[in-house]
VOFI-273612 format. One record per residue (C-alpha): residue in one letter; x, y negated, z negated. Coordinates in steps of 0.05 Angstrom, whole numbers. Example, Ala and Ser with C-alpha at 12.3 -4.5 7.8 and 13.67 -1.06 7.14 Angstrom:
BEGIN
<rec><residu>A</residu><x>246</x><y>90</y><z>-156</z></rec>
<rec><residu>S</residu><x>273</x><y>21</y><z>-143</z></rec>
***
This chain:
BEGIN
<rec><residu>X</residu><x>3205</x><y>-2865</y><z>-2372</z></rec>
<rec><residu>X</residu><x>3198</x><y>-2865</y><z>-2295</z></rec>
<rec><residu>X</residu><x>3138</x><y>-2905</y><z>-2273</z></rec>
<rec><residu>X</residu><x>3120</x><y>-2857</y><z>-2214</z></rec>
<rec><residu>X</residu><x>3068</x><y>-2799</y><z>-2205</z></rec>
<rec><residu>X</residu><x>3089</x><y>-2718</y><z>-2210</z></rec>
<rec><residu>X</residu><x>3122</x><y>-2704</y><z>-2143</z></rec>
<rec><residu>X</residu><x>3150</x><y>-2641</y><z>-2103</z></rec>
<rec><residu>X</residu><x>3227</x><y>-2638</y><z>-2149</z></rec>
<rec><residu>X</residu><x>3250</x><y>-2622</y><z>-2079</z></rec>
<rec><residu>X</residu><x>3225</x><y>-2695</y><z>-2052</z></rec>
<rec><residu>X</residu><x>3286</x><y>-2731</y><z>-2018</z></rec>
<rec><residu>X</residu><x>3273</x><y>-2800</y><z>-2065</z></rec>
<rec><residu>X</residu><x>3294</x><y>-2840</y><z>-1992</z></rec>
<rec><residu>X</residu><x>3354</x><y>-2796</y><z>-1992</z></rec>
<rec><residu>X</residu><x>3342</x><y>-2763</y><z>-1922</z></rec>
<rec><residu>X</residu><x>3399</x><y>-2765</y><z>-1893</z></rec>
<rec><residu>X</residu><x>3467</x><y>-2805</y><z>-1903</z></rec>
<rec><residu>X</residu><x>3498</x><y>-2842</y><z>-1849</z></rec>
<rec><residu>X</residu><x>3574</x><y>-2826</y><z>-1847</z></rec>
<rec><residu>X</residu><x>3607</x><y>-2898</y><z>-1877</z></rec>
<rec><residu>X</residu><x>3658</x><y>-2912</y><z>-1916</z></rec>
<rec><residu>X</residu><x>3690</x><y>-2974</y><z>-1973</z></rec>
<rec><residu>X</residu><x>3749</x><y>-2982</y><z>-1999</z></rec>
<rec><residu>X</residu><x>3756</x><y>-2960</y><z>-2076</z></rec>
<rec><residu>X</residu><x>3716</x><y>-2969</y><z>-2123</z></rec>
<rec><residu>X</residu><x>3659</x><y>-2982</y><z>-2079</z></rec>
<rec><residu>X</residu><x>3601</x><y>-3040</y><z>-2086</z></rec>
<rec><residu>X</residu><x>3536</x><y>-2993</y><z>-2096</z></rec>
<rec><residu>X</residu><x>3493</x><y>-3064</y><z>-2058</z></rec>
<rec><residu>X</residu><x>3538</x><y>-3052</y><z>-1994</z></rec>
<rec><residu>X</residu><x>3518</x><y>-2982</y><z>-1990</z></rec>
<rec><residu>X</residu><x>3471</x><y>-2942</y><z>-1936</z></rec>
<rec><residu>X</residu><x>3419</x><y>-2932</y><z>-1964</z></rec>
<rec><residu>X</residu><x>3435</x><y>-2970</y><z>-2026</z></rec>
<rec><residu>X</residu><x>3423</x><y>-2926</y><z>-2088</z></rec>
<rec><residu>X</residu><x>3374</x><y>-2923</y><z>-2132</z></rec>
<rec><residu>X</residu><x>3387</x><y>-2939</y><z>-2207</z></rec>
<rec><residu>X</residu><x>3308</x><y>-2947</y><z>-2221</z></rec>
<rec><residu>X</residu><x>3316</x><y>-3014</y><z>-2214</z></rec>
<rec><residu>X</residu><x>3234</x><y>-3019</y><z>-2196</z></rec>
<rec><residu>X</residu><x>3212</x><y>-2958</y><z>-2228</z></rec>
<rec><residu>X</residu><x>3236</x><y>-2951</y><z>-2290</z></rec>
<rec><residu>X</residu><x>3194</x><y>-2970</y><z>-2348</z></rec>
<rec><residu>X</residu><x>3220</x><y>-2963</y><z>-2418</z></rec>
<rec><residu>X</residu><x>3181</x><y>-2959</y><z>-2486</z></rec>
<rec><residu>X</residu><x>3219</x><y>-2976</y><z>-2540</z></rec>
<rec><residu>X</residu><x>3260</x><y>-2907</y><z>-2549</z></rec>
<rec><residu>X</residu><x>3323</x><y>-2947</y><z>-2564</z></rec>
<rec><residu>X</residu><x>3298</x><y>-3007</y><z>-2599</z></rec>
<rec><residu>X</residu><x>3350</x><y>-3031</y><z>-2647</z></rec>
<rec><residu>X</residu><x>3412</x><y>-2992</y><z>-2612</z></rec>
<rec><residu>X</residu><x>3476</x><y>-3026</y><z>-2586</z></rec>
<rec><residu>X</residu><x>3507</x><y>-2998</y><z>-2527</z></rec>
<rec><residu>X</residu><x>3565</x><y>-3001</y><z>-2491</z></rec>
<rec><residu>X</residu><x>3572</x><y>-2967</y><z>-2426</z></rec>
<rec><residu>X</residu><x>3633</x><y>-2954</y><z>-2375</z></rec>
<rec><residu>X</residu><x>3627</x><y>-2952</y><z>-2308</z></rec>
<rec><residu>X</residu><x>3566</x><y>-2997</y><z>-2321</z></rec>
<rec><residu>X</residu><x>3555</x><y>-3036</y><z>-2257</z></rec>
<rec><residu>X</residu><x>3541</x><y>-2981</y><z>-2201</z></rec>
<rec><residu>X</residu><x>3510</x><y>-2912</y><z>-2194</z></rec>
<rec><residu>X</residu><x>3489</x><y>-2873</y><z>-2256</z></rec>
<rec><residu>X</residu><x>3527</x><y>-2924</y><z>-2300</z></rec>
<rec><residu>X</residu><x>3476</x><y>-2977</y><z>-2270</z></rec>
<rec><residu>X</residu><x>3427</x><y>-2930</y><z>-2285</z></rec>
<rec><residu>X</residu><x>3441</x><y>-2922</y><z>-2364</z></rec>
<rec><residu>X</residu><x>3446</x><y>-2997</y><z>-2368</z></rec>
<rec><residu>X</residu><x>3380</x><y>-3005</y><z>-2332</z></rec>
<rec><residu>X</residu><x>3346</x><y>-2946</y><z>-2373</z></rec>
<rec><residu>X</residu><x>3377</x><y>-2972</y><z>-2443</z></rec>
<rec><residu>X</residu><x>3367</x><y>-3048</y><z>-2433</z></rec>
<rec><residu>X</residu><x>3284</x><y>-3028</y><z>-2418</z></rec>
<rec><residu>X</residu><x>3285</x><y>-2979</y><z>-2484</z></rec>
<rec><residu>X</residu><x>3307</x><y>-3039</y><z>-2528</z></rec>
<rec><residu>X</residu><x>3386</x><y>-3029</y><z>-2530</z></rec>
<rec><residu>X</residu><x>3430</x><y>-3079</y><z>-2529</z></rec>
<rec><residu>X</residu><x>3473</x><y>-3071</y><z>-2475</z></rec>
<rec><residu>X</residu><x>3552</x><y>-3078</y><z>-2460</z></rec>
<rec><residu>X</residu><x>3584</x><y>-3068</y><z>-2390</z></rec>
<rec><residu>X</residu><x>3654</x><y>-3051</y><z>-2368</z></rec>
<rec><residu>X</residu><x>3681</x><y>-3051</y><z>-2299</z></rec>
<rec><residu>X</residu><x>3735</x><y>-3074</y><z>-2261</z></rec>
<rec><residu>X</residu><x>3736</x><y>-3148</y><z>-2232</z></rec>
<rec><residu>X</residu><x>3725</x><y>-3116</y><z>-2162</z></rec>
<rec><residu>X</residu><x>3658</x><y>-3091</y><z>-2186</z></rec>
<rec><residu>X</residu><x>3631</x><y>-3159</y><z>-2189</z></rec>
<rec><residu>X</residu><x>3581</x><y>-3175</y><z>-2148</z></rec>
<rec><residu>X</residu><x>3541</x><y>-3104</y><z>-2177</z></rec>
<rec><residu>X</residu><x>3554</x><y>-3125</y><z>-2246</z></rec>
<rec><residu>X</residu><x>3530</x><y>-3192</y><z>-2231</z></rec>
<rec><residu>X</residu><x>3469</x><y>-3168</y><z>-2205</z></rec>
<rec><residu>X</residu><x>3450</x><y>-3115</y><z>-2256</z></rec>
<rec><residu>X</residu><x>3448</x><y>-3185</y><z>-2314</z></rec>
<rec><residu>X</residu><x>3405</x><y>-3226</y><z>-2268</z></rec>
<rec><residu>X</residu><x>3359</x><y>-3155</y><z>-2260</z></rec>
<rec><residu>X</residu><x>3353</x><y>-3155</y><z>-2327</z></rec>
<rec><residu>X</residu><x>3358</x><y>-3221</y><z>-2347</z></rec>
<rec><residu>X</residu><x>3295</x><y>-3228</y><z>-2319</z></rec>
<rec><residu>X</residu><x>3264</x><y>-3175</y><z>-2359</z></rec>
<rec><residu>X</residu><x>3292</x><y>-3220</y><z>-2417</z></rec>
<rec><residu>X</residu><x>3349</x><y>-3172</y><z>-2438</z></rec>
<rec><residu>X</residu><x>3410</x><y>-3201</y><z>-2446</z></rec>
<rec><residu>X</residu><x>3471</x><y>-3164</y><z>-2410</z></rec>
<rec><residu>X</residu><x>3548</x><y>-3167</y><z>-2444</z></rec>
<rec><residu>X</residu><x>3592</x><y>-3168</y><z>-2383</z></rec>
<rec><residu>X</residu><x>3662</x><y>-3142</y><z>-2403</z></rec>
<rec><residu>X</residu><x>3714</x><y>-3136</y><z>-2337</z></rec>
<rec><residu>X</residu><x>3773</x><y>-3097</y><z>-2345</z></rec>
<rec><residu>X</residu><x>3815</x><y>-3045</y><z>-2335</z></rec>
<rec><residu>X</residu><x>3804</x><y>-2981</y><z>-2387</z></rec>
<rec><residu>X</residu><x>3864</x><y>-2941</y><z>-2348</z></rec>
<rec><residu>X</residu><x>3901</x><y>-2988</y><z>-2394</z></rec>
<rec><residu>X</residu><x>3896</x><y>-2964</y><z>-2471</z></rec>
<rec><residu>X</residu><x>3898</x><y>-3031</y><z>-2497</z></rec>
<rec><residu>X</residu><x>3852</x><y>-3059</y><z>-2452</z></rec>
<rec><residu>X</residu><x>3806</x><y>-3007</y><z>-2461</z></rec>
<rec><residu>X</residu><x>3807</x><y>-3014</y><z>-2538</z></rec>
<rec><residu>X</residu><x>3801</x><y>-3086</y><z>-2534</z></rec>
<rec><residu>X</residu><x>3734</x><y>-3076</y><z>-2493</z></rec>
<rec><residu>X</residu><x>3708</x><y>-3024</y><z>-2549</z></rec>
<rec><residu>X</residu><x>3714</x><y>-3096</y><z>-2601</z></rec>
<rec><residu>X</residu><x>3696</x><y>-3145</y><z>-2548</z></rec>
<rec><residu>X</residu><x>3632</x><y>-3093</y><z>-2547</z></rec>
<rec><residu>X</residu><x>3629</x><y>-3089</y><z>-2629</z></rec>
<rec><residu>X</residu><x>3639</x><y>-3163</y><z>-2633</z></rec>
<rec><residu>X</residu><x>3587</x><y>-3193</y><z>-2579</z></rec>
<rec><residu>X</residu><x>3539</x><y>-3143</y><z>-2603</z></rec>
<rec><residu>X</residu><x>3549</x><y>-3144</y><z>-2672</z></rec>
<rec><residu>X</residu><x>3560</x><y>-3081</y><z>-2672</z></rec>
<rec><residu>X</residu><x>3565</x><y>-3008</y><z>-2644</z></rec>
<rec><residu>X</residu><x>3526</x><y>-2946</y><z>-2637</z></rec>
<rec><residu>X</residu><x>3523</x><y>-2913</y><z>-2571</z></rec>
<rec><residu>X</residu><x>3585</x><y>-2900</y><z>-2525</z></rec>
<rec><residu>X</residu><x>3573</x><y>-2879</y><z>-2457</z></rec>
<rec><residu>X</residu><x>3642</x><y>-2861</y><z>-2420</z></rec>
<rec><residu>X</residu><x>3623</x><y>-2857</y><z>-2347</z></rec>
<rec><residu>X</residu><x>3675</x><y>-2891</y><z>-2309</z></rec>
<rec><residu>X</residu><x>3699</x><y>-2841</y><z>-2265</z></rec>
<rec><residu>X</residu><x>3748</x><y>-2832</y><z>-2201</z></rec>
<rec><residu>X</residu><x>3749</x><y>-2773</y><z>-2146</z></rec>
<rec><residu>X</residu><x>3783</x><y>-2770</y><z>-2085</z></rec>
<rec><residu>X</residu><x>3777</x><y>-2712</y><z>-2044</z></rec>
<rec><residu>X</residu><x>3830</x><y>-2678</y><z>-2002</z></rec>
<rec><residu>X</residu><x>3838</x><y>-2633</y><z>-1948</z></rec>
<rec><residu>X</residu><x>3896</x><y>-2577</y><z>-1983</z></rec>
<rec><residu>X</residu><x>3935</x><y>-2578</y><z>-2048</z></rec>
<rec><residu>X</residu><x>3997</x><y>-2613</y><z>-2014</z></rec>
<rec><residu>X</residu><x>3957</x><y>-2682</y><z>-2015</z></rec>
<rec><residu>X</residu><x>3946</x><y>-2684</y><z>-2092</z></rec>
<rec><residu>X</residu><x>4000</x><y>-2746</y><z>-2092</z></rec>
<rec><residu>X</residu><x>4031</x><y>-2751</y><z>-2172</z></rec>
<rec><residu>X</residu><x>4002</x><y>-2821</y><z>-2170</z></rec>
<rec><residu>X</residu><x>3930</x><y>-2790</y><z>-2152</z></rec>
<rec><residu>X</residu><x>3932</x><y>-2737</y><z>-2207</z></rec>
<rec><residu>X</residu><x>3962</x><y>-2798</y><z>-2261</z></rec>
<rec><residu>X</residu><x>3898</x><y>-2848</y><z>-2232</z></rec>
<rec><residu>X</residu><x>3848</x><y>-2787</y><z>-2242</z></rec>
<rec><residu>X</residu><x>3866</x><y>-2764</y><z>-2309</z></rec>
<rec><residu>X</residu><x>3884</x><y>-2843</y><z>-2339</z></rec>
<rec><residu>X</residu><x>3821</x><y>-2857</y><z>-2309</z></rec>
<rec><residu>X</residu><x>3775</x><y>-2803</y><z>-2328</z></rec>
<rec><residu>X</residu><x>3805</x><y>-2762</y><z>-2387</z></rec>
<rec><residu>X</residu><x>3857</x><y>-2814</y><z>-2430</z></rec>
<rec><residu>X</residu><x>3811</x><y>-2883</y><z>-2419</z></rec>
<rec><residu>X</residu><x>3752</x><y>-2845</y><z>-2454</z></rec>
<rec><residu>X</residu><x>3794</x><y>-2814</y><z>-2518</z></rec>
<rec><residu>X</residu><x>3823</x><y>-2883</y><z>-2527</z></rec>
<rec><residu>X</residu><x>3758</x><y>-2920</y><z>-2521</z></rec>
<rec><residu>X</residu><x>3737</x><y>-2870</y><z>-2580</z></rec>
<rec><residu>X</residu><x>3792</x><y>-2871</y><z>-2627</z></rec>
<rec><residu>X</residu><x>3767</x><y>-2949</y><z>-2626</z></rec>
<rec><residu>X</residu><x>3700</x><y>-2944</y><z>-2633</z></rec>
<rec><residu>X</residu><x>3688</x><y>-2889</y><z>-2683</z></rec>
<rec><residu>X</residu><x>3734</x><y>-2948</y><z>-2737</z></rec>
<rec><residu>X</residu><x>3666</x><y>-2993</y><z>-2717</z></rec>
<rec><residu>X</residu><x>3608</x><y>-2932</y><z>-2709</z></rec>
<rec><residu>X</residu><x>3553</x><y>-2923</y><z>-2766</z></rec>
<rec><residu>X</residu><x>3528</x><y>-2854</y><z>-2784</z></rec>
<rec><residu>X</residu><x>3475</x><y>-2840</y><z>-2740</z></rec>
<rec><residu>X</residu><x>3509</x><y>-2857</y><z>-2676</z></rec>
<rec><residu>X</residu><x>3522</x><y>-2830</y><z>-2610</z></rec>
<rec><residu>X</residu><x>3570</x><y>-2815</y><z>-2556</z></rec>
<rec><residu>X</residu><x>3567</x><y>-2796</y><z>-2495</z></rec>
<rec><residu>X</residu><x>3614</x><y>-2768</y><z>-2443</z></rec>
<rec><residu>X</residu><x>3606</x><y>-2757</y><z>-2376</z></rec>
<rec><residu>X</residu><x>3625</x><y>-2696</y><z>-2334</z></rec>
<rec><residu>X</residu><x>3602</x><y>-2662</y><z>-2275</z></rec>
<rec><residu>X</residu><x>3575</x><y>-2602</y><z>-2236</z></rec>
<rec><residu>X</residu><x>3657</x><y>-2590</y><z>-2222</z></rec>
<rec><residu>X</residu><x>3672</x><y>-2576</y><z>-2290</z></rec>
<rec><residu>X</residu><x>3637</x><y>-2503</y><z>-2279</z></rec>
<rec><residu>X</residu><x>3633</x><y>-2502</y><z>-2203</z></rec>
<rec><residu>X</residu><x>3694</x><y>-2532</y><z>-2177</z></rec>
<rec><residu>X</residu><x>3702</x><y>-2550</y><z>-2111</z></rec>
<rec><residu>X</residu><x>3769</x><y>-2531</y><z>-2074</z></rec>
<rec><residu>X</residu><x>3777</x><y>-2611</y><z>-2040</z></rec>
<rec><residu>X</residu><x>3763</x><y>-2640</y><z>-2116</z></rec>
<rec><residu>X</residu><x>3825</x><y>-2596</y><z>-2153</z></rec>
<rec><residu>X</residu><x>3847</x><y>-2656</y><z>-2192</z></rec>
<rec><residu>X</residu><x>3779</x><y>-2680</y><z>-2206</z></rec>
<rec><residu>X</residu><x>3751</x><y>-2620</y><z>-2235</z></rec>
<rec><residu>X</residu><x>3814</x><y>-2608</y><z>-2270</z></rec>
<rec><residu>X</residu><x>3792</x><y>-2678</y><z>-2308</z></rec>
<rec><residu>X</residu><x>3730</x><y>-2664</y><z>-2315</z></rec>
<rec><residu>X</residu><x>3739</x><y>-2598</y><z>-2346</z></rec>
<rec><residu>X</residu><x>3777</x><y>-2633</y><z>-2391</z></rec>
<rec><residu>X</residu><x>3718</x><y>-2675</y><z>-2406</z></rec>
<rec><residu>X</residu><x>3683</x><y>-2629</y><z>-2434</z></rec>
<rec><residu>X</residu><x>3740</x><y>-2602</y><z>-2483</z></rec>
<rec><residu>X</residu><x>3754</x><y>-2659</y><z>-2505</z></rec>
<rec><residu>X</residu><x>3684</x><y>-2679</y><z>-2522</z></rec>
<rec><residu>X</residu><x>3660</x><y>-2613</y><z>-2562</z></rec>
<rec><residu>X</residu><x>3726</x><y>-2620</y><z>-2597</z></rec>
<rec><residu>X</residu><x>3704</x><y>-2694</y><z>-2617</z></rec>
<rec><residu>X</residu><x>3641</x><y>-2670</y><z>-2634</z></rec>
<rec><residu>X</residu><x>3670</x><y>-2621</y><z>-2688</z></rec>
<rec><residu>X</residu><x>3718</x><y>-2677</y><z>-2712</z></rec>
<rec><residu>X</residu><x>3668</x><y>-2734</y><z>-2715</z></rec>
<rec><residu>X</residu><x>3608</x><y>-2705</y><z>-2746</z></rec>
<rec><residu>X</residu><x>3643</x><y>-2713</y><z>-2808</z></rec>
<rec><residu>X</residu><x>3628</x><y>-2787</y><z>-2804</z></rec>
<rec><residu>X</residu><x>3560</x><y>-2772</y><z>-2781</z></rec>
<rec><residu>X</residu><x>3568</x><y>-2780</y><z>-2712</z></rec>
<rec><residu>X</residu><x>3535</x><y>-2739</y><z>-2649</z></rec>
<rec><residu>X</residu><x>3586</x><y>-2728</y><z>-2585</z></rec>
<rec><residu>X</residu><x>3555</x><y>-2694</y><z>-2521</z></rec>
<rec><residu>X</residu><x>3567</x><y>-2688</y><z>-2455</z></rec>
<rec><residu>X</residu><x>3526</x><y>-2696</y><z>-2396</z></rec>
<rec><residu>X</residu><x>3543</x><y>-2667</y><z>-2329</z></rec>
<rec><residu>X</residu><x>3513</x><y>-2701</y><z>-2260</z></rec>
<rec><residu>X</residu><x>3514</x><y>-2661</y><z>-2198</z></rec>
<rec><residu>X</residu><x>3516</x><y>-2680</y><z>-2133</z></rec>
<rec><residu>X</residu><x>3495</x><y>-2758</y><z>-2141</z></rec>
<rec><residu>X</residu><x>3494</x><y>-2815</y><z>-2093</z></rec>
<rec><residu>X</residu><x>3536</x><y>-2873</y><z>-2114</z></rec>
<rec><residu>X</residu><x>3597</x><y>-2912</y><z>-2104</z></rec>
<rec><residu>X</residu><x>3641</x><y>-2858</y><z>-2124</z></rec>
<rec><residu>X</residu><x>3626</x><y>-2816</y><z>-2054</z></rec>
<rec><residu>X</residu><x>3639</x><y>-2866</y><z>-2001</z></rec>
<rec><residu>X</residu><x>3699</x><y>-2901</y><z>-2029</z></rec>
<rec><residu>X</residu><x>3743</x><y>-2828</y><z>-2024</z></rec>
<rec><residu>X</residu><x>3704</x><y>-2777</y><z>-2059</z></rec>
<rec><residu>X</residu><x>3682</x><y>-2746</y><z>-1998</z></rec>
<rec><residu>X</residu><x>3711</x><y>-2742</y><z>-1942</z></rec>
<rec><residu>X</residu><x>3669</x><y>-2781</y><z>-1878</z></rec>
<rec><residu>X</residu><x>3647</x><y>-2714</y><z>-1850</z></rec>
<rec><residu>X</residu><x>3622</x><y>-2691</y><z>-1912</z></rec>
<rec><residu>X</residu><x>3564</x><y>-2741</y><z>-1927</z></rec>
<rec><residu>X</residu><x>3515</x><y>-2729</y><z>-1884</z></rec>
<rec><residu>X</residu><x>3507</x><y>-2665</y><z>-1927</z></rec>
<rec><residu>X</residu><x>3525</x><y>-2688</y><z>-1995</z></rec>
<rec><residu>X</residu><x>3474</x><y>-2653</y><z>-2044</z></rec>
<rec><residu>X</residu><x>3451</x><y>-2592</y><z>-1994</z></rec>
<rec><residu>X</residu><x>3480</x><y>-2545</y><z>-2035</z></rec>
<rec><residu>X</residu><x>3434</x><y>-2530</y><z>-2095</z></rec>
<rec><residu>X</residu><x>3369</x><y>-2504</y><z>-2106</z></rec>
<rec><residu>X</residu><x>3331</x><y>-2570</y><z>-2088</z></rec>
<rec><residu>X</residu><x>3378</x><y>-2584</y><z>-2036</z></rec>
<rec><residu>X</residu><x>3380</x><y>-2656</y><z>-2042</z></rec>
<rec><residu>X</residu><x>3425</x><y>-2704</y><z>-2079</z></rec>
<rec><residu>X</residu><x>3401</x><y>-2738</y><z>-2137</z></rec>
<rec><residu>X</residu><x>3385</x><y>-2814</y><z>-2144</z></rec>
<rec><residu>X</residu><x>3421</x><y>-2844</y><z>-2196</z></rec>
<rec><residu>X</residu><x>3354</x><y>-2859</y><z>-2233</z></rec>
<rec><residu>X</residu><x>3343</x><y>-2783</y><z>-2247</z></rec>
<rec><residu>X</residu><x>3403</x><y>-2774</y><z>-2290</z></rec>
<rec><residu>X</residu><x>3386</x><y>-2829</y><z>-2337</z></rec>
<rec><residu>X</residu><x>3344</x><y>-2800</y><z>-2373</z></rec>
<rec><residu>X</residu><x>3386</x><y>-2748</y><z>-2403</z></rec>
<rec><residu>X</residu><x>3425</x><y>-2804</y><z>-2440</z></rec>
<rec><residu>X</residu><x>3369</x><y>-2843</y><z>-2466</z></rec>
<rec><residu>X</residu><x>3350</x><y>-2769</y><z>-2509</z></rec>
<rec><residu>X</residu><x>3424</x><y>-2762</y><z>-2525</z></rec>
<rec><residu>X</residu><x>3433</x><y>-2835</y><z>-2547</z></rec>
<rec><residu>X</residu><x>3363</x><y>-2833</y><z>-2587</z></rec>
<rec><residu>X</residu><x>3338</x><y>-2807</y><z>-2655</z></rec>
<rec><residu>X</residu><x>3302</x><y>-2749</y><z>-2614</z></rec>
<rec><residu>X</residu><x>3376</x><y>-2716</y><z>-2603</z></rec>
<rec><residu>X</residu><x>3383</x><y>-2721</y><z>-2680</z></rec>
<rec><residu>X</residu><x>3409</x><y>-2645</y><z>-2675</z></rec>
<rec><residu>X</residu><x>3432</x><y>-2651</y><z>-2614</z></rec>
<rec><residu>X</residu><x>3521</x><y>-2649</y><z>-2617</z></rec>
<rec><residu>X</residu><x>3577</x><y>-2614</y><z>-2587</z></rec>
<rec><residu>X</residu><x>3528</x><y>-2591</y><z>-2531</z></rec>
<rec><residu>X</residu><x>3532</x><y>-2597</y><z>-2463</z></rec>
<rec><residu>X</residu><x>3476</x><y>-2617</y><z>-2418</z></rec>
<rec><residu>X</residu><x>3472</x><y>-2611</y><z>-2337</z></rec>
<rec><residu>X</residu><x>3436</x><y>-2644</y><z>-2289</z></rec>
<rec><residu>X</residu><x>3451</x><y>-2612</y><z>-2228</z></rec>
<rec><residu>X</residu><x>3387</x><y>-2597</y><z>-2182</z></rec>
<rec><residu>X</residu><x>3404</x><y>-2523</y><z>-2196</z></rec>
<rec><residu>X</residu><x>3471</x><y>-2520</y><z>-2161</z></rec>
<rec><residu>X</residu><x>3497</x><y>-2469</y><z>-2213</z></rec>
<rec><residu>X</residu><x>3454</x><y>-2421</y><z>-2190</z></rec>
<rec><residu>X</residu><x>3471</x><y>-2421</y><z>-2117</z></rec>
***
């Protein structure tokens, strides 16, 4: 729940305009200008997860941050992975909401790795006692200028990265998951409007989404809900660390129907309903969140 009054949809959210900058990869979301916003002020939960136990990827920046924030105030217990650069974000997401008395499991390492990312999936079963939402959000894009650039290192990072790291995690955690539970992949606005500087990315991300709804018909056989949500244009880490090229950002998010980019705040919501008994009939589905960009 976002503690905020009914505004214009088109309202910028102190997105106005983006000054051209740039990190190195993977980005620190508390470096960035302006810095994003994950609803670390604004949002309010009320109990819609109360009992659940999370674990989230990509869990320290952007709309990762944003899940964590959103889950940890509807009464999850939380789990974070990232890579030891993402530090200093994942280190201040636990003291946020430490001090809303939620209790944040930080778990570094590097899920392009299978057996790293399995052992996070039962460090994440263990320290919670168990397991029953799965968010896979960690992401990488890197934009390029023609076909030619697409290095065979790039296309290996992207698809380890964004396609392989989220089936292992899930062969893992469905040995662990209860009937009931949930998970949740991410995608994007590429997977059905690619862009021509993104080839490898959407290529993943299309992926994604097969891979999910053919997850979703394996898995609800052991009473388990897979969907898949996917975030249009979005500011976070992910643009100014290579997935946009510096001329690019000042316009990042003009191109749908509100003509904005999103906060990272405004996507979280859609996982809180997928991760809660409200999605109860709610699998193999795909949800976007994409200011309207199809359309355009």
């Amino acid at each position: 729940m976002i503690d905020k009054k009914m505004t214009d949809p088109r309202d910028k959210r102190g997105l106005d305009k983006f000054p051209v900058q740039q990190q190195e990869a993977p980005g620190i979301q508390s470096e960035m200008n302006p810095i994003p916003d994950s609803g670390e002020e604004i949002y309010k939960g009320c109990g819609r997860l109360k009992g659940r136990k999370a674990l989230i990827t990509g869990g320290y920046s952007g709309i990762g941050r944003a899940v964590a924030i959103a889950f940890a105030r509807e009464g999850a217990e939380v789990a974070i992975n990232y890579l030891e650069s993402e530090q200093k974000d994942a280190d201040s997401l636990k003291e946020l909401l430490g001090k809303d008395g939620a209790e944040i499991i930080l778990l570094p390492g590097d899920i392009r790795k299978e057996e790293d990312a399995k052992r996070i999936v039962r460090e994440a079963n263990d320290k919670l006692n168990g397991l029953d939402v799965l968010v896979l959000n960690t992401a990488v894009q890197r934009a390029i200028y023609g076909l030619k650039e697409i290095t065979s290192e790039q296309l290996i990072n992207t698809f380890y990265t964004n396609v392989f790291s989220p089936l292992w995690m899930t062969q893992e955690a469905v040995d662990f998951m209860p009937e009931g539970s949930s998970i949740i992949f991410t995608s994007s606005s590429e997977f059905y409007k690619p862009s021509q500087n993104l080839t490898d990315y959407a290529a993943s991300k299309y992926a994604v989404v097969g891979l999910s709804r053919a997850l979703a018909k394996d898995l609800i056989q052991q009473g388990i809900r897979v969907n898949t949500v996917c975030p249009g244009s979005t500011w976070t880490p992910l643009e100014i660390s290579g997935g946009l090229k510096k001329e690019q950002i000042p316009g990042h998010g003009t191109v749908n129907l509100m003509q904005r980019a999103a906060q990272p705040y405004e996507i979280a919501g859609i996982y809180v309903f997928l991760a809660s008994e409200e999605a109860s009939f709610a699998t193999c589905s795909t949800y976007s969140v994409d200011g309207g960009m199809d359309t355009v």
